[in-house]
C-alpha positions in Angstrom: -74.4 -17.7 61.5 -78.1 -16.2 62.0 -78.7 -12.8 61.5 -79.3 -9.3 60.2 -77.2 -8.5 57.1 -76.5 -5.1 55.7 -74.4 -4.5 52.3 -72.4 -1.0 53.1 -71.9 1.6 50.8 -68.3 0.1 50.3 -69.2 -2.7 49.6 -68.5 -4.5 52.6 -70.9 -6.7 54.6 -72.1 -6.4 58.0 -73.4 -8.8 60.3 -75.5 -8.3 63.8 -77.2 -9.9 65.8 -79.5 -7.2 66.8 -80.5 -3.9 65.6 -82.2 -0.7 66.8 -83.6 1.8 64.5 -86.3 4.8 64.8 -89.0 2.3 64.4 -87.6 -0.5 66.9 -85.7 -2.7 68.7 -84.6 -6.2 66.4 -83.6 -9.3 67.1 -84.2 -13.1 66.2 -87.5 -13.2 67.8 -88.7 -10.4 66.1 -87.4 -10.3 62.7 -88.9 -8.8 59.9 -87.7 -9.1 56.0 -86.0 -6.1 55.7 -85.3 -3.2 58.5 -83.5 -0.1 57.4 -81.4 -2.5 54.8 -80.8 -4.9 56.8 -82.1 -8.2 55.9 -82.1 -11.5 58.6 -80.7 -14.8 57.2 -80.4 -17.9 58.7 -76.7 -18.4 57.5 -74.0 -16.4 56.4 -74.1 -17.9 53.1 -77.5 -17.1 52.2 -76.2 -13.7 53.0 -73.1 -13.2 51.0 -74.5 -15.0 48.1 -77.3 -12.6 48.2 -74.9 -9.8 48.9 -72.1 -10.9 46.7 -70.3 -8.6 43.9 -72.0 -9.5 40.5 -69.8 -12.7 38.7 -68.0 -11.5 35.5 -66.7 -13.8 32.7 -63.3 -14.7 32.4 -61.3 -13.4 29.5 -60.8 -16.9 28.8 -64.8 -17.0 28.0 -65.0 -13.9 26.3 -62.3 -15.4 23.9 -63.9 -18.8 23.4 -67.3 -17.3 22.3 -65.7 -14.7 20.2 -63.5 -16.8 18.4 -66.3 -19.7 18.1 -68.4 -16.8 16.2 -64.8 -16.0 14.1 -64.7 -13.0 15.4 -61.6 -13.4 17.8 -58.8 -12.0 15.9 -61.2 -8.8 14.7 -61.3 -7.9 18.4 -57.7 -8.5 19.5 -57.3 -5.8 16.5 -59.3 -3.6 17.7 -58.1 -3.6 21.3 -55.1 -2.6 19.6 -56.5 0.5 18.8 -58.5 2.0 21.8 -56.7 4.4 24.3 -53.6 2.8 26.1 -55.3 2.8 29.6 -58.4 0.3 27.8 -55.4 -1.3 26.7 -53.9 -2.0 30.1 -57.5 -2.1 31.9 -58.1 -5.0 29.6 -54.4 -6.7 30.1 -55.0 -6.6 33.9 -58.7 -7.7 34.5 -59.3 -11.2 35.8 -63.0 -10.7 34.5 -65.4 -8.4 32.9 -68.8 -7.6 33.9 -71.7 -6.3 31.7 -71.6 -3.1 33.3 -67.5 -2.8 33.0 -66.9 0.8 32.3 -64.6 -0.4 29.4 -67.7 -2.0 27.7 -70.2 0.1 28.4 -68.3 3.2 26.9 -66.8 1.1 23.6 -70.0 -0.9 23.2 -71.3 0.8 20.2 -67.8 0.2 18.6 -67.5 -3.1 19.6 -71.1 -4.6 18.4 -70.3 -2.0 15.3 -66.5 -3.4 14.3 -67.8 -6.7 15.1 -71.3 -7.2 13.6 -72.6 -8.4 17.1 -76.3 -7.9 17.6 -77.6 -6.5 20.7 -78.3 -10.2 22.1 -74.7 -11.3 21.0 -73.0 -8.7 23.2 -75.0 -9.4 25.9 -74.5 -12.9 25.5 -70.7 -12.7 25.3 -71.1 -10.7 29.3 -73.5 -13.3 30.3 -71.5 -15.6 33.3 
């Protein structure tokens, strides 16, 4: 469906067809790229692929690259010994994303215990 798209602060996207602001009245005729955060597209797609939640890597992933670097069993160790809630947070995620609290607050521990470089890591979040 045509029109202005807006990604909320919860996350949520809205759609309208037209939109006032302080500067204007907009609509299809009058579009501009980007009004107040909103944004026209000519389908919704466009829209929510623009607006869509980052893509994390599957655990699955994450354990495929670590263990085709030998390095899978050295992390299910060390999962074994970060703080229960890391534990769980890990046990229930679907996915993780680069900036996954969990990996942003153990990363120096996790390129440290295992000898990743700074590309590896980021290679190992990398969908």
């Amino acid at each position: 469906m045509k029109g202005f798209y807006k990604k909320e602060e919860s996350g949520a996207i809205a759609q309208a067809n037209e939109i006032h602001t302080p500067d204007g009245s907009f609509n299809e005729e009058n579009k501009s790229d980007v009004v107040d955060g909103w944004e026209w597209f000519d389908t919704a797609e466009e829209a929510y692929a623009k607006f869509a939640a980052p893509k994390g890597v599957t655990k699955l992933t994450i354990m495929l690259r670590l263990d085709a670097l030998g390095k899978w069993d050295t992390f299910k160790g060390l999962l074994t010994q970060l703080p229960q809630l890391t534990q769980d947070a890990w046990a229930l995620a679907q996915d993780v994303k680069a900036d996954d609290p969990m990996f942003l607050q153990y990363s120096a521990t996790l390129k440290g215990a295992l000898s990743l470089t700074d590309e590896q890591f980021d290679t190992l979040l990398t969908p």
